[in-house]
DRENZASE-553939 format. One line per 4 residues: their letters; for each residue x, y, z of C-alpha. Coordinates in Angstrom, 3 decimals. Layout:
A> X,Y,Z ~ ... $
END
This chain:
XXXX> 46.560,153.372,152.050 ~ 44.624,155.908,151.668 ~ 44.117,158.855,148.987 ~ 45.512,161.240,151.067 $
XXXX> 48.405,159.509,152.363 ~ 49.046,158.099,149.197 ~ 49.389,161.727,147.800 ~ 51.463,163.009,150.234 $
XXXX> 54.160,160.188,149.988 ~ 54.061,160.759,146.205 ~ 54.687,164.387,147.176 ~ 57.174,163.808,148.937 $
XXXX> 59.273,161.282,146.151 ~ 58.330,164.253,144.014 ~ 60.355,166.446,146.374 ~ 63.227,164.481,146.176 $
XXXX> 63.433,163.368,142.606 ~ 63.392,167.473,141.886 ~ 66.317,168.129,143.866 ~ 68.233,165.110,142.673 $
XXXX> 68.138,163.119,145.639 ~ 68.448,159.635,146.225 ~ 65.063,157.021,146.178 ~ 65.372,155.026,149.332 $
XXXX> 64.533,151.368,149.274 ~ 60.953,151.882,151.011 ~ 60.777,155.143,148.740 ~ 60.576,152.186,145.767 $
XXXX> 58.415,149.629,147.227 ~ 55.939,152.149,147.198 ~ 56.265,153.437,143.923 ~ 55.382,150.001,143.349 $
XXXX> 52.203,149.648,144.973 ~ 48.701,149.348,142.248 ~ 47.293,152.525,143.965 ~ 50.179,154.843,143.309 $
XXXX> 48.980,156.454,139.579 ~ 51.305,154.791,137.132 ~ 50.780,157.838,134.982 ~ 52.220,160.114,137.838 $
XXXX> 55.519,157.902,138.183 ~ 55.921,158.084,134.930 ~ 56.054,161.264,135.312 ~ 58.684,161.527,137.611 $
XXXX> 60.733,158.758,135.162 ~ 60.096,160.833,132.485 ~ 61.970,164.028,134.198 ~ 64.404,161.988,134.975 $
XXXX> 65.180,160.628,131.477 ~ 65.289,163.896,130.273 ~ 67.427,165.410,132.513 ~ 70.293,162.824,131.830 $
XXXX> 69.779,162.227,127.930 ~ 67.942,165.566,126.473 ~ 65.290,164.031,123.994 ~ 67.237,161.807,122.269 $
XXXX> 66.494,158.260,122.217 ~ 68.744,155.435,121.030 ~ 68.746,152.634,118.946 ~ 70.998,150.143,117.424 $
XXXX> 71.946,147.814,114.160 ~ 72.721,144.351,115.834 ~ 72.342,140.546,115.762 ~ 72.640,138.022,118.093 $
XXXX> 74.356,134.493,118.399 ~ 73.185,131.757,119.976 ~ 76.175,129.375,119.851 ~ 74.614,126.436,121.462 $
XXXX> 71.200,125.693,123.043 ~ 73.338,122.526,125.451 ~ 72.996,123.815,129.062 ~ 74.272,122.282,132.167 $
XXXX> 71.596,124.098,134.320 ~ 68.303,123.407,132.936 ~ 66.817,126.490,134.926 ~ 62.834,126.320,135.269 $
XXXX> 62.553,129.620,133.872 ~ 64.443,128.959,130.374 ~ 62.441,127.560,127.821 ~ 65.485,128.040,125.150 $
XXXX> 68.181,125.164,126.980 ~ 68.226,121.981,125.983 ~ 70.039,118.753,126.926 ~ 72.929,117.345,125.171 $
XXXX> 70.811,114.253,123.802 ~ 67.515,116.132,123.290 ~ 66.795,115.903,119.446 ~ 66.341,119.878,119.272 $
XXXX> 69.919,120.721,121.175 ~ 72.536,122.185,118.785 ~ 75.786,122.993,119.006 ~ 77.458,125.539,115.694 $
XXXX> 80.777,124.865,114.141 ~ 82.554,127.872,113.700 ~ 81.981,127.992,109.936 ~ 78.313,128.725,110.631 $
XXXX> 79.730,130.986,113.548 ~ 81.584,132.616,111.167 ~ 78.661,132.473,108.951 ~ 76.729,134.757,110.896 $
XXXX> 79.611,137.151,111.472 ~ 79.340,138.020,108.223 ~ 75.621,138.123,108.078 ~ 76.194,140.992,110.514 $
XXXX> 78.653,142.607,108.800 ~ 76.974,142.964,105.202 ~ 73.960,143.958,107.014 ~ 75.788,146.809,108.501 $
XXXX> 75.673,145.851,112.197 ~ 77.690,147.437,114.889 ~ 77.229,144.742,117.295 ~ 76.810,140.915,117.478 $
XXXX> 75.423,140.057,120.932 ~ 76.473,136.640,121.569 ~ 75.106,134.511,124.811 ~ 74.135,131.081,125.039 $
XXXX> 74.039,127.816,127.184 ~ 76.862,126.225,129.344 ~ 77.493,123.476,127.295 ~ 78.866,120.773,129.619 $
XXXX> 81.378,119.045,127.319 ~ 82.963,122.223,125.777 ~ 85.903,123.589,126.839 ~ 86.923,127.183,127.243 $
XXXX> 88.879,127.486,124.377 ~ 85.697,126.931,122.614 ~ 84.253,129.621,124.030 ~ 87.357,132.028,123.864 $
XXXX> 88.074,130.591,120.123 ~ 84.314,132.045,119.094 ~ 85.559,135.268,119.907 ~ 88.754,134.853,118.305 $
XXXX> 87.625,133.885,114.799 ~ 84.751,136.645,114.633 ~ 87.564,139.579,115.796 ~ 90.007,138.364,113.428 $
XXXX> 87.278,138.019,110.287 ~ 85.069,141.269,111.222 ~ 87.410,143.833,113.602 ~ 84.773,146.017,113.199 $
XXXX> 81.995,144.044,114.971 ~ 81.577,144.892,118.180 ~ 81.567,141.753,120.210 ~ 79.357,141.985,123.399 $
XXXX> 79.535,138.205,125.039 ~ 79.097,135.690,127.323 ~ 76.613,136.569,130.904 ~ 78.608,136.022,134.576 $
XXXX> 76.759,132.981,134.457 ~ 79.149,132.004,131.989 ~ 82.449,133.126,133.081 ~ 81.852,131.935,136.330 $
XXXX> 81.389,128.210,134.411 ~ 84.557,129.188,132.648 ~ 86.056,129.991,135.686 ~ 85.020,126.838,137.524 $
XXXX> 85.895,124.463,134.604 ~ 89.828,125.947,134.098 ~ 90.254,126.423,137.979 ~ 91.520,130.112,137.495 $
XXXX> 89.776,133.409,139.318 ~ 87.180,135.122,136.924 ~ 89.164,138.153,136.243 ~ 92.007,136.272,134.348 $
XXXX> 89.267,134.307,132.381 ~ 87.865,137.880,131.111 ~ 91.076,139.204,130.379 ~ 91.787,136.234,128.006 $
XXXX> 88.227,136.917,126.501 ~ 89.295,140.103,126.128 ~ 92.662,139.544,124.901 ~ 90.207,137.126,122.315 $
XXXX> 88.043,140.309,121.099 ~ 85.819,140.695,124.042 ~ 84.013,144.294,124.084 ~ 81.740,144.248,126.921 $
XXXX> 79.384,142.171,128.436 ~ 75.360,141.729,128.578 ~ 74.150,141.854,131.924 ~ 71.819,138.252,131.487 $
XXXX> 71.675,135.216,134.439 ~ 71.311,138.570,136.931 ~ 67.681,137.075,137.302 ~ 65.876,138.109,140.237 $
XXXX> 69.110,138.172,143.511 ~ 66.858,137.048,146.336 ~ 68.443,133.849,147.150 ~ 65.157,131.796,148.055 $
XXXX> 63.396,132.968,144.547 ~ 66.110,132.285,142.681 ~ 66.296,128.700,144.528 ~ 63.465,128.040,142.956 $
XXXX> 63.591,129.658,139.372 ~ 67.741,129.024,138.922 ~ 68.816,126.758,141.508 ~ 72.576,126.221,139.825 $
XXXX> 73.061,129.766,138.691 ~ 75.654,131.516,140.421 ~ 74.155,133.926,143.420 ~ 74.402,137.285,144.020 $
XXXX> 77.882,138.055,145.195 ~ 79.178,136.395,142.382 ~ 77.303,137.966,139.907 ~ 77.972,141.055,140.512 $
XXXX> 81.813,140.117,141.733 ~ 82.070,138.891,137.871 ~ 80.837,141.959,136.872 ~ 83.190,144.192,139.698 $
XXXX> 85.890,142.259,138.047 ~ 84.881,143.377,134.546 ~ 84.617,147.029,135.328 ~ 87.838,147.189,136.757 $
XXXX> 89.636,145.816,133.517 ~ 88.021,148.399,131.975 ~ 84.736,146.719,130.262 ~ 81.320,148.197,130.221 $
XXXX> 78.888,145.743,130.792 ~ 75.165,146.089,131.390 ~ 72.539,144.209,133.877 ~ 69.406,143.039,133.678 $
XXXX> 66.450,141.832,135.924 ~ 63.312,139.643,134.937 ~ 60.262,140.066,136.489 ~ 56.781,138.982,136.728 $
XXXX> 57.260,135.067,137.930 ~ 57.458,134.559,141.555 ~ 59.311,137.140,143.268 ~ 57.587,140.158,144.838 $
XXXX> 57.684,143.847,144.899 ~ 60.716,143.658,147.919 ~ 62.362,141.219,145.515 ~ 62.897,144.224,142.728 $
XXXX> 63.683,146.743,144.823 ~ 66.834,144.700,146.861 ~ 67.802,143.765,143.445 ~ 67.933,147.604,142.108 $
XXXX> 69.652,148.357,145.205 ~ 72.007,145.940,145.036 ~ 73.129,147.091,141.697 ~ 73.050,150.855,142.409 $
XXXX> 75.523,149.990,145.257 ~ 77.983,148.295,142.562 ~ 77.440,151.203,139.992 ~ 78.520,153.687,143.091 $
XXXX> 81.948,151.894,143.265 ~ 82.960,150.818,139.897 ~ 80.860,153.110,137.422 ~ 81.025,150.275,135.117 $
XXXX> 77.082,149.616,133.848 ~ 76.012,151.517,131.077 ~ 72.316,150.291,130.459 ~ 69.797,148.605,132.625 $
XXXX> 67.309,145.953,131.108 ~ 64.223,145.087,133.087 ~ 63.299,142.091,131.030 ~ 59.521,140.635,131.591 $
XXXX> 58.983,137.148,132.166 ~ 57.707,134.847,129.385 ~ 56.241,131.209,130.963 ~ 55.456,129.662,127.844 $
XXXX> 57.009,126.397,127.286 ~ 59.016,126.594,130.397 ~ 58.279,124.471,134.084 ~ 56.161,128.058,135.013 $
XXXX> 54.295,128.199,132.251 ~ 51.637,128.036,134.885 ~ 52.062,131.911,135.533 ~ 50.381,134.378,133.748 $
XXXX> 52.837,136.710,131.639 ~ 53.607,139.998,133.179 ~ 51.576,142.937,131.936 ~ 51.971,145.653,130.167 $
XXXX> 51.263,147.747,132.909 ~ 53.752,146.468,134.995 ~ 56.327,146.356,132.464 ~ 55.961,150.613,132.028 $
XXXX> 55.895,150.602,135.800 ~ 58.825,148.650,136.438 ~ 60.852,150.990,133.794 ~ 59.427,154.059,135.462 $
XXXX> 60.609,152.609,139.112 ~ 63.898,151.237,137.803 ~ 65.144,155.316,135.837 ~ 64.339,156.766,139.489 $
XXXX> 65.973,153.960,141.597 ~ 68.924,153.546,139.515 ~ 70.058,157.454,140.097 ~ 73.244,156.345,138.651 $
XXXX> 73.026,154.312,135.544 ~ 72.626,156.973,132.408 ~ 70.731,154.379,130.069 ~ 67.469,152.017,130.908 $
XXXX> 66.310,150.245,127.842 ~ 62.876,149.097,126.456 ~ 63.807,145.781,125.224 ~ 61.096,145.893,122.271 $
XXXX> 61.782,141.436,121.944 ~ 61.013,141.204,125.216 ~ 58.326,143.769,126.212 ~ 56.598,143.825,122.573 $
XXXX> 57.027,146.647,120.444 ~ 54.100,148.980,121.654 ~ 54.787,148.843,124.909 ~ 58.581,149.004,124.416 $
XXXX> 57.661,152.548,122.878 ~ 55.091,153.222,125.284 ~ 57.731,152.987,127.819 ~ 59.435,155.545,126.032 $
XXXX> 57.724,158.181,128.270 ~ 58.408,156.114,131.084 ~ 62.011,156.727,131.617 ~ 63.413,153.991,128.736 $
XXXX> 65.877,156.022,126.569 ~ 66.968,153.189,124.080 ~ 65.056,150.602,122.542 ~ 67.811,148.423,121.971 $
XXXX> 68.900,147.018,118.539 ~ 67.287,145.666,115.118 ~ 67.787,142.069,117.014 ~ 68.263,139.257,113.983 $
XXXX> 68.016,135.712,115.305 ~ 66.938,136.599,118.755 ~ 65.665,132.880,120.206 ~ 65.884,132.592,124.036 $
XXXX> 62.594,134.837,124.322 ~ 61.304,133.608,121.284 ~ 61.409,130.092,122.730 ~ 59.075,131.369,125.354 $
XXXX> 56.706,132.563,123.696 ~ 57.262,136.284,122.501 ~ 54.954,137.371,119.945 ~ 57.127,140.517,119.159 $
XXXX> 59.031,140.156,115.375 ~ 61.798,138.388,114.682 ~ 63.232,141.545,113.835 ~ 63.103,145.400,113.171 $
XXXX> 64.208,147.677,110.728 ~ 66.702,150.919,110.809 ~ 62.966,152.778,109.476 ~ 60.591,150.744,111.857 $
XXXX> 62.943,151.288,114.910 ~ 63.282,155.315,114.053 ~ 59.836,155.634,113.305 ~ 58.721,154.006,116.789 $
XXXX> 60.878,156.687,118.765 ~ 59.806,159.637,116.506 ~ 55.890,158.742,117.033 ~ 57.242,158.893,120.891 $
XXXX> 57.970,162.285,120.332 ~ 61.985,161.829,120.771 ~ 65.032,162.135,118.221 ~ 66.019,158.896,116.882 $
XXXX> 69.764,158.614,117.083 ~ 71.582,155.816,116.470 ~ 74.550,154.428,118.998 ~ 77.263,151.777,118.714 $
XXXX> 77.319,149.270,121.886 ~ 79.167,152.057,123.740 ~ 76.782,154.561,122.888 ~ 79.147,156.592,120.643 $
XXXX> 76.859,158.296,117.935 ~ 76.801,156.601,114.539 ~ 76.853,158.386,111.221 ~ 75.992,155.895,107.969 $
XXXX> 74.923,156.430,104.222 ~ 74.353,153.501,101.948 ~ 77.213,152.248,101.800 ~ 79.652,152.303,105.747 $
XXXX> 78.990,153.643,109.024 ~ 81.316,155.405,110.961 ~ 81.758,157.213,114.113 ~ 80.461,160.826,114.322 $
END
């Protein structure tokens, strides 16, 4: 393309992204494209995120749980599953689950973000029982758990639709869900990347199900391995469509690929350039979602801010015990403060304010937290 055609298409996304119209699928392909000014679709993102959140950006006090690293799926992406016999594989008892429930609590967490592998041998109870014990020791933890990837196991493994499985989790303590195992949709990329993952429809059918119970869940897509730009966009698509039904995402999480230690570690990590573009792209294509995160473990913590004037509104949460990007090969911390995290979106030029998993607004001293 040339200079001149390249400015008047960007013109004309300008146009439309004004008047609060809708991105078209072609619209994001070539918001996409290395000669389009990253700086200038920013730009747009930018607008965008201030129009729907003000300049506010969120942030907030969690920890995660890895229950067990056993995974029936083995994807060639994951460098974090292991297999039952593999001297590395673990599987906690619930005293150390419990154990970490009450790491989060004393630390003043809001949320404990719990996702792991599909453990073969385990039954469901197992999984529901995690839930149980943490609600019953720590009501106030927020407990966002277990990816469709995982309900769709449990679903499999007890012979009942998804939708009764979450409302047991939920009659177990469930809050809402994360929105990992989404991966990349197209079903010949993720052939080769997830092979036993569910697909597409029943992603998002888990997810469907979820909304209409009631749950707010989120979704995620990683990038940078070996799908293309047409890859991204069908899979942004694909989840505005859902949003325009149910309504039931509240944040999107583009999450950038990490080979290290898995079987791509031939590819060459995403950059950092691709990561603010694919934030910027993802605010204006997903019209309808109200919160697109900079996931500071997965993009590193500069960029994750950087991306703050990209169209990311929320950096996510203080993260303790984060391992499945860890595993391959983040360099970002192991964890960040309440005073790192506020002082990353205030050198962004943004309020800091802190949100529970639902994004209600959080008011703490030194001592409790509560609602505002």
């Amino acid at each position: 393309m040339n200079k001149a055609t390249i400015q008047s298409k960007l013109e004309a996304i300008r146009e439309k992204v004004e008047a609060g119209r809708r991105l078209s699928a072609v619209d994001g392909e070539f918001l996409y494209h290395d000669d389009v000014d990253l700086h200038a679709v920013g730009e747009l993102a930018d607008m965008v995120r201030e129009r729907k959140c003000g300049n506010i950006a969120y942030y907030n006090l969690n920890m995660h749980l890895n229950p067990t690293n056993v995974c029936i799926y083995r994807c060639s992406l994951c460098a974090y599953s292991r297999d039952a016999d593999d001297p590395r594989a673990y599987t906690m008892s619930d005293e150390e689950i419990l154990a970490r429930g009450r790491d989060a609590a004393e630390a003043g967490c809001t949320e404990l973000h719990i996702v792991g592998g599909v453990h073969p041998d385990m039954p469901f109870d197992w999984y529901a029982n995690i839930l149980r014990i943490l609600h019953d020791a720590y009501p106030r933890l927020h407990l966002k758990a277990w990816t469709a990837t995982e309900i769709a196991w449990f679903a499999q493994m007890t012979k009942r639709p998804a939708r009764l499985v979450i409302e047991d989790l939920i009659r177990a303590g469930l809050g809402s869900m994360p929105g990992g195992g989404a991966e990349i949709f197209d079903p010949q990329v993720r052939q080769q990347i997830c092979p036993r993952k569910v697909d597409e429809r029943t992603w998002l059918g888990i997810h469907r199900a979820a909304h209409q119970l009631g749950l707010r869940t989120n979704a995620t897509m990683l990038y940078g391995h070996l799908e293309q730009v047409e890859h991204r966009i069908d899979h942004l698509v694909a989840l505005r469509q859902l949003q325009d039904v149910t309504g039931g995402f509240q944040a999107f999480v583009p999450l950038a690929f990490h080979p290290a230690n898995t079987r791509l570690a031939h590819l060459p990590k995403p950059t950092g350039l691709l990561a603010l573009r694919t934030i910027a792209v993802s605010r204006l294509m997903l019209d309808n979602f109200d919160h697109i995160k900079a996931f500071w473990v997965s993009l590193g913590v500069s960029t994750a801010q950087t991306a703050l004037g990209y169209g990311a509104d929320d950096l996510d949460g203080t993260v303790h015990y984060e391992l499945i990007h860890h595993e391959a090969g983040a360099q970002s911390p192991q964890t960040l403060s309440i005073d790192e995290m506020r002082t990353l979106i205030t050198e962004a030029g943004l309020q800091p304010v802190e949100r529970d998993t639902l994004y209600r607004r959080i008011k703490r001293d030194d001592v409790k937290w509560e609602f505002e």
